[in-house]
C-alpha positions in Angstrom: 100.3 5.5 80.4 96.8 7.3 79.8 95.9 8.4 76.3 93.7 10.8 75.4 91.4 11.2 72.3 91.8 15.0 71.0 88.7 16.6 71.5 87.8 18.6 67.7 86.4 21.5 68.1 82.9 22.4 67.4 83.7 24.4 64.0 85.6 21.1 62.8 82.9 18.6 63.4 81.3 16.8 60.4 78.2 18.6 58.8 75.9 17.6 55.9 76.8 18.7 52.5 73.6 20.5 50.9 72.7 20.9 47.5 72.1 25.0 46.6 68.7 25.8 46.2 67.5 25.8 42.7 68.9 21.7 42.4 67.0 19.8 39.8 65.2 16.8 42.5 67.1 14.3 40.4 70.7 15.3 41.2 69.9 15.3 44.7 72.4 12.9 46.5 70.4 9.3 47.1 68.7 8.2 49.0 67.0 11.1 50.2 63.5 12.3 51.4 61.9 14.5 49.1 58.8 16.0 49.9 57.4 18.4 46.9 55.6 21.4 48.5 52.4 21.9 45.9 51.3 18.3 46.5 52.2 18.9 50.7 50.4 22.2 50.4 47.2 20.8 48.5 46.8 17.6 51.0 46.7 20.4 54.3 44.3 22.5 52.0 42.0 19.5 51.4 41.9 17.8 54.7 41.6 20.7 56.8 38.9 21.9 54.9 36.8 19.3 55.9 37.0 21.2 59.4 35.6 24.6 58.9 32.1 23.9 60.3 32.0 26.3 63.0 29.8 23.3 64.7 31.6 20.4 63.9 35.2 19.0 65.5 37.9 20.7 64.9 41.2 18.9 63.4 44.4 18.5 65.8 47.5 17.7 63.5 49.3 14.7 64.5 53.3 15.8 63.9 54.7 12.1 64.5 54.4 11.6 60.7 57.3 14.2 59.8 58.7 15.3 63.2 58.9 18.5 60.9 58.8 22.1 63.0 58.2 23.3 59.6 55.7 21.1 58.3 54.4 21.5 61.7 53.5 25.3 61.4 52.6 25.0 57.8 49.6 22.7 59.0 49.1 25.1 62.4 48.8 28.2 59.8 46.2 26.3 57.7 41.9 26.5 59.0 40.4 24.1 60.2 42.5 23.1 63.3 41.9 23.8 67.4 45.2 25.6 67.5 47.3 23.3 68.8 48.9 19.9 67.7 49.8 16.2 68.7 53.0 14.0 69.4 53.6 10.6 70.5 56.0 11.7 73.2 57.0 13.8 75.5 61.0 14.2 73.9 59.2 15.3 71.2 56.7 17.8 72.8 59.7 18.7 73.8 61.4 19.7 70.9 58.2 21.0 68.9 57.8 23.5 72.4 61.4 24.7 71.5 60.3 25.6 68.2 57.1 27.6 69.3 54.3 25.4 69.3 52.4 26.5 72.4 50.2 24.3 72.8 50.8 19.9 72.9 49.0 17.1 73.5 50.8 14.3 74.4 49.1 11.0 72.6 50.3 8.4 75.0 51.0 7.9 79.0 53.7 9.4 80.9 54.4 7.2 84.3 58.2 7.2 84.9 59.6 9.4 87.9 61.7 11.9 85.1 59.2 12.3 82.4 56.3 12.7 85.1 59.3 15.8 86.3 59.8 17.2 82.8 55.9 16.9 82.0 55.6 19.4 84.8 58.7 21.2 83.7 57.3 21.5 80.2 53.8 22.7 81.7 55.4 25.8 82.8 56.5 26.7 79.2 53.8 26.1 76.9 49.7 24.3 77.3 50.3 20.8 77.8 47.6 18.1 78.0 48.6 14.7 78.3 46.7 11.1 78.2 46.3 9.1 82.2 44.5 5.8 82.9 45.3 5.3 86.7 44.9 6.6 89.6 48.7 6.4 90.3 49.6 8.2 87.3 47.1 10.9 88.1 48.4 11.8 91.2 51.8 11.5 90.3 50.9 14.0 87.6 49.4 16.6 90.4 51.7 16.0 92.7 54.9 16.7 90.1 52.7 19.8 88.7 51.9 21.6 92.5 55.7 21.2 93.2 56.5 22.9 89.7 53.9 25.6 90.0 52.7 24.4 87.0 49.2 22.8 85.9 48.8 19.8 83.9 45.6 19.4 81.4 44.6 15.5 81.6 42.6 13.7 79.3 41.3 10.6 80.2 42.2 7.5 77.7 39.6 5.4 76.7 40.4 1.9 75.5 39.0 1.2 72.1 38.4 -3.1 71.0 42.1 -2.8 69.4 43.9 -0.8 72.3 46.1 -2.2 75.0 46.2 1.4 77.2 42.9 3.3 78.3 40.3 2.2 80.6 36.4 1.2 79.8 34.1 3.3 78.9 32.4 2.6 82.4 35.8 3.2 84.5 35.9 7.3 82.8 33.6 9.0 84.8 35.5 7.8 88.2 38.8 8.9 87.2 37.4 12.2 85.1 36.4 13.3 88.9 39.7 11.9 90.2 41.8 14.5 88.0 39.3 17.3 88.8 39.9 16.7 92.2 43.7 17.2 92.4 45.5 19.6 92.6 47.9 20.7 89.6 45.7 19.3 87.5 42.3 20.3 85.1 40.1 17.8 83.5 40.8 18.5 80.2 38.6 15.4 78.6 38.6 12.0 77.1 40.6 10.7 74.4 40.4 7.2 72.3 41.0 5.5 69.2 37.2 4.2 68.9 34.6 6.7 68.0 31.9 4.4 69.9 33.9 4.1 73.1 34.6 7.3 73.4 31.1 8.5 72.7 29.7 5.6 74.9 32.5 7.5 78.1 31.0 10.9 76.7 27.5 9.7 77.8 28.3 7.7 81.3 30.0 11.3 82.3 27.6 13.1 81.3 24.9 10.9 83.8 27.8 11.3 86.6 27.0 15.5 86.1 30.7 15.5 84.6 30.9 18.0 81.8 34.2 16.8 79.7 35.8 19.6 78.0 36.7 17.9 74.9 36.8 14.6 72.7 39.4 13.8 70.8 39.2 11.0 68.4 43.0 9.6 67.3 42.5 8.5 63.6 44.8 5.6 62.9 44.3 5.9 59.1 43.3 8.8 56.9 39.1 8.3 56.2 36.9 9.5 54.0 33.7 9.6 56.6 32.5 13.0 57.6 34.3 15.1 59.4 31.1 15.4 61.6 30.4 13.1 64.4 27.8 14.4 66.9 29.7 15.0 70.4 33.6 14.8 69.4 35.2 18.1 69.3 38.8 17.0 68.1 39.9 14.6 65.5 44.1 13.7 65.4 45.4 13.0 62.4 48.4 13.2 61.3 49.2 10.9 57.4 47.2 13.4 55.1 49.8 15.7 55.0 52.9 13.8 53.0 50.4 10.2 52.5 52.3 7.2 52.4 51.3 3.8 50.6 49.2 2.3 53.3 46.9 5.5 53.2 46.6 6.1 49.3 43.6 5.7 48.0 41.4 6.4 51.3 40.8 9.9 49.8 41.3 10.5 46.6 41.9 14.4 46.9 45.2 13.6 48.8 48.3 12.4 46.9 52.0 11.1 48.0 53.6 14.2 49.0 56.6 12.5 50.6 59.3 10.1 48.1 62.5 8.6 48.6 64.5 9.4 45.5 67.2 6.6 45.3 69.6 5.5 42.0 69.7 2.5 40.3 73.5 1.0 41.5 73.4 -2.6 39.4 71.5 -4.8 36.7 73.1 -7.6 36.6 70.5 -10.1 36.2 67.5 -10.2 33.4 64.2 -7.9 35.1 66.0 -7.4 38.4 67.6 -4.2 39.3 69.0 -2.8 42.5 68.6 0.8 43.8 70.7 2.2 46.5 67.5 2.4 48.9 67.0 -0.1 51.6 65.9 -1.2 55.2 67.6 1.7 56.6 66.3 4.3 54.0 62.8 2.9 54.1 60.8 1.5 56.8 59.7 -1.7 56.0 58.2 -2.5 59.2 54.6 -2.1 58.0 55.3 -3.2 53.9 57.5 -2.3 51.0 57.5 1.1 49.2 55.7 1.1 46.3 57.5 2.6 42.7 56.3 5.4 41.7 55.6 6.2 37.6 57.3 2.8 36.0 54.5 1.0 34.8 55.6 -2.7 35.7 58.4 -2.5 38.3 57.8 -3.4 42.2 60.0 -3.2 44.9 60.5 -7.3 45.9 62.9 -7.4 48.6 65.2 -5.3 51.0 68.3 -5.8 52.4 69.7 -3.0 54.8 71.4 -1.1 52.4 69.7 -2.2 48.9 66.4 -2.3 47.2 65.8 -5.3 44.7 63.3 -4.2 41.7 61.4 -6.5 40.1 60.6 -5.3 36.1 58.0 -7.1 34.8 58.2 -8.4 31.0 57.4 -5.6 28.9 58.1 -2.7 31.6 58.1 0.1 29.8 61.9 1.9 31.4 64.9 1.8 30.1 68.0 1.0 32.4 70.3 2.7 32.9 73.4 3.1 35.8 72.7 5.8 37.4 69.6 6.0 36.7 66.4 7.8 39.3 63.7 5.6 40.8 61.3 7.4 43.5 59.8 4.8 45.8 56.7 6.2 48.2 57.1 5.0 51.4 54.7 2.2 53.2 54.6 4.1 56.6 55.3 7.8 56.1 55.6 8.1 59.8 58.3 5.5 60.4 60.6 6.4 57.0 60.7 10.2 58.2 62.2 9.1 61.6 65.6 7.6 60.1 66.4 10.8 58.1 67.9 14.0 59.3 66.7 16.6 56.4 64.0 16.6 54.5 64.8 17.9 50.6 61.2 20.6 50.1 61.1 20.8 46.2 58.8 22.9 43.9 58.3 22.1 40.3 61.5 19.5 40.5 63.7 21.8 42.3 65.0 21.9 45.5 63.5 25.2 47.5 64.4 24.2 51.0 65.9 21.7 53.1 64.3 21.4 56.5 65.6 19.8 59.7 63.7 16.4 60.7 64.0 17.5 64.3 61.6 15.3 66.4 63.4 12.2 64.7 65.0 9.8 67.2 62.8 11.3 70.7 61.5 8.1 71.7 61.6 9.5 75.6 
């Protein structure tokens, strides 16, 4: 005989349990993702600031580092940028379009059959420029676009000493003329990780007679160099904002905006304590969080659903059950993507909890 799982209704399906706004940070439920908004808003104020030579490049905000449609505007609002901003993927182009960001470039390749489709798709809806290093890819790009009535914006990849996509600097010109030559597509530019290839593709289309629209240089990590680099017009950057561990200290003007408040569960053994914070509330991919304001005490080890303390003689903390630890995150970019909400605090209290909506849109 057939059974049949009831179906719940919508109304009766699980859904987070928020703290009212006003919450002291502290009693927030742990682990959580706490991001305070004076030290969020000071980092945009800071690094976009470095972008208002009328002159100079202009900053493109990277969103993969909160998948945030709030942070997302809250950086688009601020001077300094060309208007528009970056993902890694097309799902999440996606999503940020849905939100009313109107303008996306897409920081990686597009090359199967249904995202080549929904790239076109998406044209139609908002400006989308999006990264090609073949031939195939290009055409599959005008050809998708022409039968969508849409056009695509291309920007040639150019393949830095550390990158596995892009072509050489040499190879740019040829293809820069390929895209300008089909149709459902414009030329939109070049695009690397390497200031010196992309400047070196710059020139070799420039003796072709091919004018490129723009160069955008992807920033890997937060710098202190000049914003100013003779011949780039965009720089993508997307840390500054909420700063993680692996970036602190490359400008000192920025600080951590993003922590993961997590509670102190067990203290059994002498200068070891274990917080309620693991692999799965941290990304650990890149290196371990670091503690934030115990003199002493360093996260040591991870399992997926603990985080082993290490206290060194002398640490100046008293434990305590229950008691709050805020760890900053190694990678900003990959702890965001296993939360759902973001907890936006001012002055230790909890002013808004945003949706991490991007998180998850790998496709």
């Amino acid at each position: 005989m057939l059974r049949h799982t009831p179906r719940l209704p919508e109304n009766d399906m699980e859904r987070p349990i928020m703290k009212p706004i006003g919450t002291p940070a502290e009693e927030l439920d742990t682990p959580s993702l706490v991001v305070e908004l004076s030290a969020l808003e000071s980092n945009i104020n800071h690094f976009h600031s470095r972008f208002l030579d009328s002159q100079g490049p202009k900053l493109r905000p990277h969103l993969q580092s909160h998948l945030s449609p709030a942070i997302a505007h809250m950086q688009l609002r601020a001077p300094g940028t060309v208007g528009g901003a970056a993902v890694s993927t097309l799902g999440q182009a996606e999503i940020f379009a849905q939100h009313g960001i109107d303008d996306i470039l897409i920081t990686n390749l597009a090359v199967t059959a249904s995202k080549v489709s929904r790239a076109a798709a998406l044209a139609k809806r908002i400006g989308l420029t999006i990264g090609a290093d073949s031939r195939r890819n290009i055409s599959d790009l005008g050809t998708a676009a022409t039968s969508a009535g849409s056009e695509i914006a291309v920007l040639i990849v150019v393949r830095g000493e550390s990158d596995f996509l892009g072509v050489s600097p040499g190879d740019a010109p040829a293809l820069a003329g390929i895209v300008s030559d089909t149709p459902g597509l414009s030329f939109a530019g070049l695009m690397s990780s390497n200031s010196g290839s992309l400047l070196d593709a710059l020139s070799n289309c420039a003796d072709e007679g091919i004018e490129s629209p723009s160069a955008a240089l992807t920033l890997d990590e937060i710098t202190s160099a000049p914003a100013s680099l003779a011949g780039i017009t965009e720089m993508i950057a997307g840390s500054y904002a909420l700063m993680d561990a692996a970036n602190l200290g490359l400008m000192s003007e920025l600080r951590p905006a993003a922590r993961i408040l997590t509670t102190v569960m067990t203290h059994q053994d002498e200068g070891l304590v274990w917080l309620d914070a693991g692999q799965k509330a941290t990304s650990i991919d890149t290196g371990l969080p670091l503690v934030d304001g115990i003199s002493g005490a360093t996260v040591s080890r991870m399992s997926a659903e603990h985080g082993g303390m290490v206290l060194e003689a002398g640490a100046s903390w008293d434990i305590d059950l229950g008691s709050k630890v805020w760890l900053i995150p190694h990678s900003i970019a990959n702890t965001v993507n296993v939360y759902d909400f973001i907890h936006a605090t001012r002055d230790g209290k909890l002013e808004a909890v945003w949706e991490v909506s991007a998180r998850g849109r790998y496709d």
